[in-house]
C-alpha positions in Angstrom: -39.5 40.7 -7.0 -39.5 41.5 -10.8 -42.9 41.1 -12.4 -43.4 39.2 -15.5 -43.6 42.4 -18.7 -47.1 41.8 -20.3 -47.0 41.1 -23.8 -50.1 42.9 -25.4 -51.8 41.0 -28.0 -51.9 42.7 -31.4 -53.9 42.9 -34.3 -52.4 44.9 -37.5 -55.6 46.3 -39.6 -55.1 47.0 -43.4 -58.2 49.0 -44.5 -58.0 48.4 -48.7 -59.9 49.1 -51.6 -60.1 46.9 -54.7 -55.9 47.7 -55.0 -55.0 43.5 -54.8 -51.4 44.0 -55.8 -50.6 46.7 -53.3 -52.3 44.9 -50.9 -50.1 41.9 -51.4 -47.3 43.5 -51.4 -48.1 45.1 -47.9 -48.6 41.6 -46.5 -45.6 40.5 -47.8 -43.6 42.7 -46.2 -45.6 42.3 -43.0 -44.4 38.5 -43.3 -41.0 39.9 -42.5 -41.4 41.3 -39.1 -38.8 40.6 -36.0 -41.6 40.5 -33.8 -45.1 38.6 -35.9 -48.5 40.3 -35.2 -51.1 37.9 -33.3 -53.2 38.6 -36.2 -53.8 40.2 -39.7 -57.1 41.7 -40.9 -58.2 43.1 -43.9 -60.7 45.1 -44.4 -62.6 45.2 -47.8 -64.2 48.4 -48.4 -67.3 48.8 -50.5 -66.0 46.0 -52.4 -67.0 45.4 -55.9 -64.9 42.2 -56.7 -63.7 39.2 -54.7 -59.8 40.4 -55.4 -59.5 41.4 -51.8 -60.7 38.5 -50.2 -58.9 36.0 -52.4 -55.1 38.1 -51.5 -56.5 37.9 -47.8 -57.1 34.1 -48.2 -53.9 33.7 -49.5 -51.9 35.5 -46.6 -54.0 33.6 -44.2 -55.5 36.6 -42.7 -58.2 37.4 -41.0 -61.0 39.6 -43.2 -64.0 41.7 -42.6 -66.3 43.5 -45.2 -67.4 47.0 -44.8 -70.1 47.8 -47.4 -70.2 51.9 -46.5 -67.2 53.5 -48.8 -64.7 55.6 -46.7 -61.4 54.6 -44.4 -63.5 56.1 -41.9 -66.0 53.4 -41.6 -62.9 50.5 -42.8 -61.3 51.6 -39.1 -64.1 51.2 -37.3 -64.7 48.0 -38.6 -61.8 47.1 -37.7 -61.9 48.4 -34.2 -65.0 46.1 -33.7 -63.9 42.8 -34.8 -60.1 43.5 -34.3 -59.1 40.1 -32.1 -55.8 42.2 -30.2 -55.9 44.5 -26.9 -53.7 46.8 -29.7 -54.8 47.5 -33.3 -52.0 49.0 -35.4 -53.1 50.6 -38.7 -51.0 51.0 -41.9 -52.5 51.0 -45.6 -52.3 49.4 -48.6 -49.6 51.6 -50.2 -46.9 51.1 -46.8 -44.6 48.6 -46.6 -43.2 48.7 -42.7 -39.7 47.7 -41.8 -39.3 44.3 -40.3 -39.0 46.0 -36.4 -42.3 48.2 -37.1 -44.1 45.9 -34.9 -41.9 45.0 -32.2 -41.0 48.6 -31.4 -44.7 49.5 -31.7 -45.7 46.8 -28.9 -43.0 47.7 -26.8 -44.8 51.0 -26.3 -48.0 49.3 -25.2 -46.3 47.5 -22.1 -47.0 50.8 -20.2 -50.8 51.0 -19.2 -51.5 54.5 -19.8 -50.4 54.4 -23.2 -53.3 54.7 -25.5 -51.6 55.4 -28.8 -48.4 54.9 -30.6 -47.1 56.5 -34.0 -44.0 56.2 -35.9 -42.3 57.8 -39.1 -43.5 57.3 -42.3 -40.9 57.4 -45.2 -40.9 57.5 -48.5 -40.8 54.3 -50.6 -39.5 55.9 -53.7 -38.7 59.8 -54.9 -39.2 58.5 -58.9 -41.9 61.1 -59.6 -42.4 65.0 -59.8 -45.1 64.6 -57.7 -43.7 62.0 -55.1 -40.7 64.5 -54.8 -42.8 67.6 -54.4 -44.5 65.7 -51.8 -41.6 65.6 -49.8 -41.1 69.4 -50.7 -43.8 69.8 -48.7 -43.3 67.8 -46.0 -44.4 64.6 -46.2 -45.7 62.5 -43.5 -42.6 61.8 -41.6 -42.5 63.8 -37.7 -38.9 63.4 -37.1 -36.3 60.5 -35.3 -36.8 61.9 -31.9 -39.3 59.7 -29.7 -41.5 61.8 -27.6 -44.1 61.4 -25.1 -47.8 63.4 -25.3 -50.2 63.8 -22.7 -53.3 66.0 -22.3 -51.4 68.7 -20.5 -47.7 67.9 -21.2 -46.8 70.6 -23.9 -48.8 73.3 -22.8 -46.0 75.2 -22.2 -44.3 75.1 -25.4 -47.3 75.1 -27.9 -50.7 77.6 -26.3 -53.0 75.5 -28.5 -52.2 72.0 -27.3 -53.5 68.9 -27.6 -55.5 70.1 -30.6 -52.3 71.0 -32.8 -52.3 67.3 -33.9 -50.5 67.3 -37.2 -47.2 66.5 -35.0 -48.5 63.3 -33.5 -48.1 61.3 -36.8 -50.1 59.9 -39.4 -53.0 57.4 -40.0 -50.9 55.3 -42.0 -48.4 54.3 -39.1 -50.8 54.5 -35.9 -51.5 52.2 -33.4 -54.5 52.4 -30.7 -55.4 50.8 -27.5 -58.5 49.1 -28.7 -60.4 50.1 -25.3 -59.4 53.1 -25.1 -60.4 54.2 -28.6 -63.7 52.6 -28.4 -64.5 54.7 -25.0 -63.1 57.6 -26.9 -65.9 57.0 -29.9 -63.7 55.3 -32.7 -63.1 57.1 -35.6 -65.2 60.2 -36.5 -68.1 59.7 -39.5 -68.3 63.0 -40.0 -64.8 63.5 -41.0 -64.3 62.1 -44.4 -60.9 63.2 -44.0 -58.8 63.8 -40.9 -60.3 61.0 -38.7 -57.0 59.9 -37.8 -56.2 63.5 -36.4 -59.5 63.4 -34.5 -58.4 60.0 -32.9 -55.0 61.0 -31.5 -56.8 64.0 -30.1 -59.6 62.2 -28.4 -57.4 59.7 -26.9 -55.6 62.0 -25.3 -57.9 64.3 -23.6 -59.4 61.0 -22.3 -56.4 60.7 -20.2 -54.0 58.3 -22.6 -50.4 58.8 -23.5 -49.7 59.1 -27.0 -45.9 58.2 -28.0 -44.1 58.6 -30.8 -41.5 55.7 -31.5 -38.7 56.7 -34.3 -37.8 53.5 -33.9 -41.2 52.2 -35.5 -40.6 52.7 -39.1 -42.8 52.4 -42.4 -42.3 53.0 -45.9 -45.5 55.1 -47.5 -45.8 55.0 -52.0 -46.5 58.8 -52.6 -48.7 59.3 -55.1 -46.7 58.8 -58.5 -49.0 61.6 -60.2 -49.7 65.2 -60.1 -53.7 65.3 -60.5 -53.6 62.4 -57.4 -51.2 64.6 -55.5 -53.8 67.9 -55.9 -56.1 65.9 -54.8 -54.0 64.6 -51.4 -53.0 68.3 -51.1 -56.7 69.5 -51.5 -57.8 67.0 -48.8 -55.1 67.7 -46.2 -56.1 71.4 -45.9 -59.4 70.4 -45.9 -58.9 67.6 -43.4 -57.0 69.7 -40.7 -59.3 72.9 -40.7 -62.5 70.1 -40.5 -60.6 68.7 -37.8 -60.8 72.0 -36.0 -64.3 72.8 -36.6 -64.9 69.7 -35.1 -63.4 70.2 -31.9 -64.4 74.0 -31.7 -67.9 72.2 -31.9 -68.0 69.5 -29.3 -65.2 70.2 -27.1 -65.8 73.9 -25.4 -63.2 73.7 -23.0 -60.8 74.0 -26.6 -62.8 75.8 -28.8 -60.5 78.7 -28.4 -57.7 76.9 -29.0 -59.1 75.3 -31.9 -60.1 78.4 -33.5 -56.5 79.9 -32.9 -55.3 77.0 -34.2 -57.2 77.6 -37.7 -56.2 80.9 -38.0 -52.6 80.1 -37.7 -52.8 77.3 -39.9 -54.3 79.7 -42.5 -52.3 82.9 -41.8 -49.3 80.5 -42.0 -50.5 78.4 -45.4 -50.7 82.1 -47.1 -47.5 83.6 -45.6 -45.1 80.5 -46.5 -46.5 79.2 -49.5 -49.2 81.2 -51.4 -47.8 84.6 -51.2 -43.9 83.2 -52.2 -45.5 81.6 -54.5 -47.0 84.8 -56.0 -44.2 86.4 -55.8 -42.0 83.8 -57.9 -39.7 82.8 -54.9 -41.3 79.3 -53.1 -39.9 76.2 -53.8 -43.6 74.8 -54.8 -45.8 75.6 -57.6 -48.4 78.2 -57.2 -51.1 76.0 -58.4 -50.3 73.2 -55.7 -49.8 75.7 -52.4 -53.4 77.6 -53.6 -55.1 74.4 -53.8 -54.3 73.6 -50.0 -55.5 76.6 -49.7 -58.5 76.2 -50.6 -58.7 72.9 -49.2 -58.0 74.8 -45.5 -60.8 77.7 -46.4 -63.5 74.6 -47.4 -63.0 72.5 -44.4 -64.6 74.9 -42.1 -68.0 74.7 -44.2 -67.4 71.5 -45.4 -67.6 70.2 -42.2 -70.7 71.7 -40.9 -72.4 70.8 -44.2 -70.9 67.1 -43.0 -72.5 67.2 -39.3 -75.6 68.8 -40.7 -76.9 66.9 -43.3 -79.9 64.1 -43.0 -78.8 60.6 -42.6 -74.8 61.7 -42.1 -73.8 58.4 -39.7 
């Protein structure tokens, strides 16, 4: 007797800032999907104008207002009033291929899946800064699908689960709704990195986490190279936050999470500052230092984050 395959319901969540024309062009190319979602909904973020709301009304989607600024808060919103069992997250700035959606639900038909990622391309290469973004690495983890749980690659990697810039990226994720909310939703105490913090959770609460190649979107590097020291400055600052968070609340990877940082750091100087020194990387000095620094803050930065009155 073959069983009927369960469709899960799902909601794709766009968490924007007053950026209407992106926005718009993100629904747009949502409109094109093999496989619609069961529903669209925008979150405005510490609005100041009524743009968002109107480009929402327009698409027919659904909308929800977060007054506290930060994606952070946006997702969690989301989360809450989210109307699918899935929520799949892209931003403003991504335009997903028309089988994004379909190949991301297809992963939610098994029951122990609690997350899904995908690539995520670049739109365009017109800039210095969108190519050097790609110098570095960009967001995209590869065309081969692959299948995390708590304990799966313990044998290749000694730090897993915590190493979790291989799972993917926040702007082509996908959650379980339940299964996130049990696992606390996005961290407030990250202001950066809470997507990192979610795969992680969700996995050593006993979820699958897959990676689909087949779930494609296109993310709009930033065009400039002030915007990209800033993205550079916030990823080091994001992952080694990300660490001290774990080291802090999870004991039973505290060691792994502090191994984790060191590599991260030993590695940041030993492939990109020290080349760059020495007039041999492929990446300007003043861009790999600035990681750099972004890595050496996050440590501090974070404590000053958990620490400080009236931080949720």
């Amino acid at each position: 007797m073959n069983l009927p395959v369960i469709r899960p319901p799902v909601t794709v969540a766009i968490c924007t800032r007053e950026r209407s024309a992106e926005l718009a062009d993100c629904l747009a190319a949502l409109a094109r999907q093999t496989d619609p979602p069961d529903e669209v909904l925008v979150v405005d973020n510490a609005a100041r104008t009524g743009a968002t709301r109107e480009v929402a009304r327009q698409y027919r989607c659904s909308y929800a207002s977060e007054p506290r600024p930060g994606v952070r808060f946006a997702r969690n919103r989301a989360l809450v009033v989210a109307r699918g069992d899935v929520v799949a997250f892209i931003d403003d700035d991504c335009r997903p291929e028309p089988g994004w959606l379909e190949a991301v639900r297809r992963q939610f038909i098994r029951p122990d899946v609690g997350c899904c990622t995908g690539p995520l391309l670049a739109l365009e290469l017109e800039t210095p800064a969108q190519r050097l973004m790609e110098t570095r690495g960009g967001f995209n983890r590869g065309f081969v699908a692959r299948r995390f749980t708590r304990d799966s690659h313990r044998h290749l990697w000694p730090n897993f689960p915590v190493q979790c810039w291989m799972f993917g990226s926040g702007g082509n994720m996908a959650f379980r709704r339940k299964a996130l909310l049990k696992a606390g939703g996005f961290a407030v105490d990250l202001p950066w990195g809470e997507d990192l913090d979610a795969f992680f959770r969700v996995l050593i609460h006993g979820h699958a986490l897959v990676y689909a190649p087949a779930a494609r979107v296109h993310h709009r590097h930033v065009r400039e190279l002030p915007a990209l020291r800033q993205r550079l400055y916030r990823w080091g600052w994001a992952y080694s936050a990300f660490l001290a968070r774990v080291a802090w609340e999870q004991p039973e990877y505290r060691a792994r999470a502090l191994r984790e940082l060191a590599g991260y750091l030993r590695w940041h100087w030993q492939a990109r500052c020290w080349p760059a020194l020495r007039g041999r990387a492929d990446f300007p000095t003043d861009l790999a230092f600035i990681e750099f620094a972004g890595a050496l803050a996050g440590l501090p930065g974070y404590l000053h984050q958990r620490l400080r009155p009236g931080r949720m």
